[in-house]
N, C-alpha and C positions, 0 to 999 in steps of 0.2 A: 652507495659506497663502492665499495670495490668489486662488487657484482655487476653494478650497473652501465659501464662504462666502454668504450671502444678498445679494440684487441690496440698494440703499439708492437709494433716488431722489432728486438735489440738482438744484437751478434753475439755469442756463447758460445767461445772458443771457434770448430768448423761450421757451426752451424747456426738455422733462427731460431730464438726463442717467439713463441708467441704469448704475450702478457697482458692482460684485461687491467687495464686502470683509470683512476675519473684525471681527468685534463689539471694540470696544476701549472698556477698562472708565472711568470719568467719571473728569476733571480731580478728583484728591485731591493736593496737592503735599506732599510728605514734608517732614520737618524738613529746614534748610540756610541755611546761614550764608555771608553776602553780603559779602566784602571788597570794599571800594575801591579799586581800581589807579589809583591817581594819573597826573595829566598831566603832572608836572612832571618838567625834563630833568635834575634833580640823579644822581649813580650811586646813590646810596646815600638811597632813603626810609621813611618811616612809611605804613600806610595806615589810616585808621580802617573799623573793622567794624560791619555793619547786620546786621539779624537779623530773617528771616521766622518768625513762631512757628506752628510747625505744628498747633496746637491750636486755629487758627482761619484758616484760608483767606483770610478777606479781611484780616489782618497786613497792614501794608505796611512795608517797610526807608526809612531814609531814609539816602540819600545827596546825594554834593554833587557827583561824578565818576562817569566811564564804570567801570560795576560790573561786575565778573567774574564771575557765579556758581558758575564753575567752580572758584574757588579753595580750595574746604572739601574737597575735588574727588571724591570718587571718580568720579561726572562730576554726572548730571543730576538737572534735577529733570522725572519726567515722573507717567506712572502707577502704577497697582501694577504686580505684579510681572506679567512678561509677555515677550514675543521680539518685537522688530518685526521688521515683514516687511522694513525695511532691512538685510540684512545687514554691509554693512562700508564705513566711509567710504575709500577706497581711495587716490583721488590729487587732489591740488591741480594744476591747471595753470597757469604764470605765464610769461609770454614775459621772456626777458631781453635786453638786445643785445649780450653775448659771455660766453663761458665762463670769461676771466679775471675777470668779475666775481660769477660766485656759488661758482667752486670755493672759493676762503678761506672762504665764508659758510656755505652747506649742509653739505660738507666738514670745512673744518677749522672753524669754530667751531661747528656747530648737532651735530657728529657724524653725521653721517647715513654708510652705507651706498654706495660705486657701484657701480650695477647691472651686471650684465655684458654685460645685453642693449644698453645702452646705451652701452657703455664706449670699443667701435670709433671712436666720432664722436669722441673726443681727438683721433684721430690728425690731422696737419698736413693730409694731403692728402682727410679725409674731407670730404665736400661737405654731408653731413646734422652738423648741431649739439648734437642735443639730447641731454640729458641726465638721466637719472633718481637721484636722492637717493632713497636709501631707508632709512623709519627700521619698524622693525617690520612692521608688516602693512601699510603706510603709504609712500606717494611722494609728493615732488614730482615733478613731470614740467616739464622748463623749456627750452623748445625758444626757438630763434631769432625775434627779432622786434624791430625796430627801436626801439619802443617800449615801455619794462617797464609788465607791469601791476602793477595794484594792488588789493587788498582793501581793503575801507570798513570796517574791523572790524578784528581779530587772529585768531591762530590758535594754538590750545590744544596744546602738545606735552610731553610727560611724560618722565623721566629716573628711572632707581634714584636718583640723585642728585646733586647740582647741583655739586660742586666740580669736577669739570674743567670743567663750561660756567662756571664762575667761572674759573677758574684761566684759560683760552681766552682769555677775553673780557677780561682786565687785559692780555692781551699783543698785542690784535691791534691794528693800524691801525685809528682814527676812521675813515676812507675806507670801508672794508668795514663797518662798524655800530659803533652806540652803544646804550649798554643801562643800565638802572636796576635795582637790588638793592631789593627792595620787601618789607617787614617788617612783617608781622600784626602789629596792637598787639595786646598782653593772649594773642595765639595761643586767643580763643573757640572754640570747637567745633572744633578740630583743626585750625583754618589753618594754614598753612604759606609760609614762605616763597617766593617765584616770584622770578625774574630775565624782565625785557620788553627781549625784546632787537629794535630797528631795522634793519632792511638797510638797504645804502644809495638803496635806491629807495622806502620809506618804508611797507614793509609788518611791520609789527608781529608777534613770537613771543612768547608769553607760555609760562614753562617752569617747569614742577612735579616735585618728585620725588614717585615712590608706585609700589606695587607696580603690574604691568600689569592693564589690564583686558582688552584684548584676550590671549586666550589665546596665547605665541606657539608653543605644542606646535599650535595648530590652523591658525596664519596666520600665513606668515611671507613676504617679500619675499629672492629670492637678491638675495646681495651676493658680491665677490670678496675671497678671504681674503689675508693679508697673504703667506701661503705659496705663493701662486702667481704665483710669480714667471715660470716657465718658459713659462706662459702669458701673462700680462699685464706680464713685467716690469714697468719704476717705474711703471705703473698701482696694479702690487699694492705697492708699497712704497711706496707714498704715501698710496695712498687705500682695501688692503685693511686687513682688520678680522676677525675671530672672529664679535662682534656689535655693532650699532649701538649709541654710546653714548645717543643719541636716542631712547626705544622706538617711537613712535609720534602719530600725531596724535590728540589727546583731541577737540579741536574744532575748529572754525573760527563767530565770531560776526562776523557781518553788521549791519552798520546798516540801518535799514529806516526809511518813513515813519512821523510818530505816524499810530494810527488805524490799522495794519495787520497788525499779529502775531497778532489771533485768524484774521485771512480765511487767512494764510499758512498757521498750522497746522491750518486746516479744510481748507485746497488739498491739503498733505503727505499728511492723515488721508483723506479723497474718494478723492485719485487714486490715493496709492502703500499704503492704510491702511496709512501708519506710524505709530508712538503717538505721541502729541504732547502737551502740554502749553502753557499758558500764564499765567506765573507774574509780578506786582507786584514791582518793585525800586520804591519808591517811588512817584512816579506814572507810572513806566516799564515797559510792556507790552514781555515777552521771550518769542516764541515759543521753545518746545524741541521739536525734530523729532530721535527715538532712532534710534538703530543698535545692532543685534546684541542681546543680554540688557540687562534690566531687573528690577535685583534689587530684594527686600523694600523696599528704603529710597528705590527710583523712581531709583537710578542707574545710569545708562545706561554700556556701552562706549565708546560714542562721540555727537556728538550736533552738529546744524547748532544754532545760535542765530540769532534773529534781534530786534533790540533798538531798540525804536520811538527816534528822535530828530528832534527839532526842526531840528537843522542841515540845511545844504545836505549831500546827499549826491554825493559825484562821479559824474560818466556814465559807466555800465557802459562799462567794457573790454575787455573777452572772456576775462575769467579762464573758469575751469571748476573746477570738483567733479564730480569720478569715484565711482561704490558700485554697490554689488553689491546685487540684489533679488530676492528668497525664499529659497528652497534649492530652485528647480525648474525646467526647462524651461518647465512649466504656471503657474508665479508668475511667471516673466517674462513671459509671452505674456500674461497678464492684466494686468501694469503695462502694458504696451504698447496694448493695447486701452483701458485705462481713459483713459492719455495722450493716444489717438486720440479718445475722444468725447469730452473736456474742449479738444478743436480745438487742444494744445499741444505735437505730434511736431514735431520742429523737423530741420532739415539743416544742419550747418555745412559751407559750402564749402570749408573747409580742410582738411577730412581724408576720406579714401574710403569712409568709413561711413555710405553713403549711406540711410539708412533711413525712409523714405517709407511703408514698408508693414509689415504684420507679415512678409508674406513675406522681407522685407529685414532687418529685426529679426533674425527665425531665422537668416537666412544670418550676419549680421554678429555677431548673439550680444550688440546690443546697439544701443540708439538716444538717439536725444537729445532737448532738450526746454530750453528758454530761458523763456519767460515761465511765472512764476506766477499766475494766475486767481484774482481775485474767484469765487466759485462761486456767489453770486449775481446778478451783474452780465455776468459774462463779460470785466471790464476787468481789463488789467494791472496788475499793483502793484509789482512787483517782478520784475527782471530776473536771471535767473544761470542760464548754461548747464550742465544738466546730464548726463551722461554716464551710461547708466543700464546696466548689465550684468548676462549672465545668467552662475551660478554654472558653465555651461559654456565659458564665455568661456574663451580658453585662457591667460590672464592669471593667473586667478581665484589669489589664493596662501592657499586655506584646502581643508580635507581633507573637507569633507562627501562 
């Protein structure tokens, strides 16, 4: 993995960085079929379909609305076939300011999972808030904070399939979310149906059925079952489960500046060599940054997006994204070093992982990182903290 590999030399701002990573094979984008998820707040739409023809790279889809290319889905579009060193997109972080307002959400409409490690903080008189939804190999993590954040983008989450998140979502409160049933015209290249469902703080789920991609015999998140009662009482009668109806988060896609998705996924590819890709929705530049396998057809398990727009984008909030990187002690310690000479180890003051060094890295089994780098400038482009983990982490919910 990312220990084993040849140094690459990139330019970082006056000077070379030097960067150890494994060889990853050139931008070839597999065939994949481009639905349009409409903006309009009807329940019930159409979306028309654009279509990259893989027989020639520079294809461009035309669209008219914010494109999903997740929707043909098995997920991505990246390289050939290969593992990135990303192992697993693990958790979303998003502050809310009370528990009454995401239990009906994550909970009872999205199906998610509660965690047991988190489960304590219900209680009336516990002082700590926070709460973990888990769907698959996959959490939200949604701790206390006056003001909810928000994603510039949506977030990709998968189902066997979709009628109780219908069936849910005709019965709940507008207060708690609003949601659009959105219908492939013609069903091209095996689109499928999705439902985009709103919270009421204005972060966007977009929900697909299909078989899982994340294996969950390999990765799975504890949840408390409905039969544990004598433990959790109405904890487990409300909110245990067998298994989440929700499997998993497929994606999360960011909006980003025009002029910036190839630097982003030359940042991804430099510091973390993840496989990346960058693929034309019209004349809209989408990085794809992979997690976990990368089959024949360049789809990914999991995958960050990042999707060039003209709009104003809102001022970073302090969301986060959690993943896990290599499958080794020694592939952590090299993302960490690589994070350190691109000058982008970061500390949030908020949490006690304070990792300033590798020696703190090792100890905490994990460190952080906020700005993405120009690699040839050394400037900022893009803001999102990341939470970077080693598969010894004691979190880690997969069996390597």
């Amino acid at each position: 993995m990312l220990g084993d590999c040849i140094p690459v030399r990139l330019s970082l701002a006056l000077f070379w960085l030097t960067i150890s990573f494994m060889p990853v094979s050139a931008f070839l984008p597999p065939p994949v079929i481009l639905p349009v998820v409409p903006t309009t707040t009807a329940a019930t739409t159409s979306c028309r379909m654009a279509t990259l023809d893989p027989s020639d790279t520079t294809t461009t889809a035309t669209t008219t609305t914010t494109t999903d290319i997740n929707n043909n889905n098995d997920n991505d579009i990246v390289t050939n076939t290969d593992t990135s060193t990303l192992t697993l997109l693990e958790h979303i972080n998003l502050n809310v300011p009370n528990q009454v307002s995401v239990l009906p959400f994550y909970w009872g409409v999205l199906g998610c999972g509660m965690d047991p490690r988190k489960a304590a903080n219900l209680l009336p008189a516990s002082a700590k808030k926070t709460l973990w939804a888990n769907c698959g190999a996959s959490q939200f993590h949604l701790p206390y904070g006056e003001t909810a954040q928000r994603i510039p983008g949506h977030v990709g989450l998968r189902y066997k399939d979709l009628e109780g998140l219908k069936l849910r979502l005709a019965a709940v409160e507008e207060i708690v979310c609003t949601y659009q049933i959105i219908q492939p015209v013609g069903g091209e290249g095996g689109a499928r149906e999705a439902v985009r469902v709103t919270d009421r703080y204005g972060n966007v789920f977009v929900c697909r059925e299909g078989p899982d991609r994340v294996d969950p015999t390999a990765f799975r998140q504890p949840i408390i079952g409905r039969h544990e009662t004598e433990t959790w009482g109405d904890v487990a009668t409300t909110y245990g489960c067998v298994e989440t109806e929700c499997r998993g988060i497929d994606y999360v896609e960011f909006q980003c500046p025009t002029g910036t998705a190839a630097q982003i996924a030359l940042f991804y590819e430099s510091v973390l060599d993840a496989t990346t890709s960058v693929v034309q929705d019209g004349d809209t530049a989408v990085a794809v940054v992979a997690f976990g396998k990368v089959d024949e057809n360049g789809k990914a398990d999991q995958s960050l997006l990042f999707r060039e727009t003209d709009e104003t984008i809102p001022p970073y909030d302090g969301h986060h994204v959690a993943m896990y990187v290599g499958e080794s002690k020694a592939d952590f310690a090299q993302a960490f070093k690589n994070a350190d000479m691109a000058g982008v180890v970061w500390v949030n003051p908020r949490f006690s992982d304070k990792a300033h060094t590798l020696q703190g890295a090792q100890k905490w089994k994990q460190f952080r990182f906020k700005d993405i780098v120009d690699m040839e400038t050394g400037q900022k482009i893009f803001e999102l903290e990341h939470e970077m983990r080693s598969v010894e982490h004691e979190a880690w919910p997969g069996s390597l």
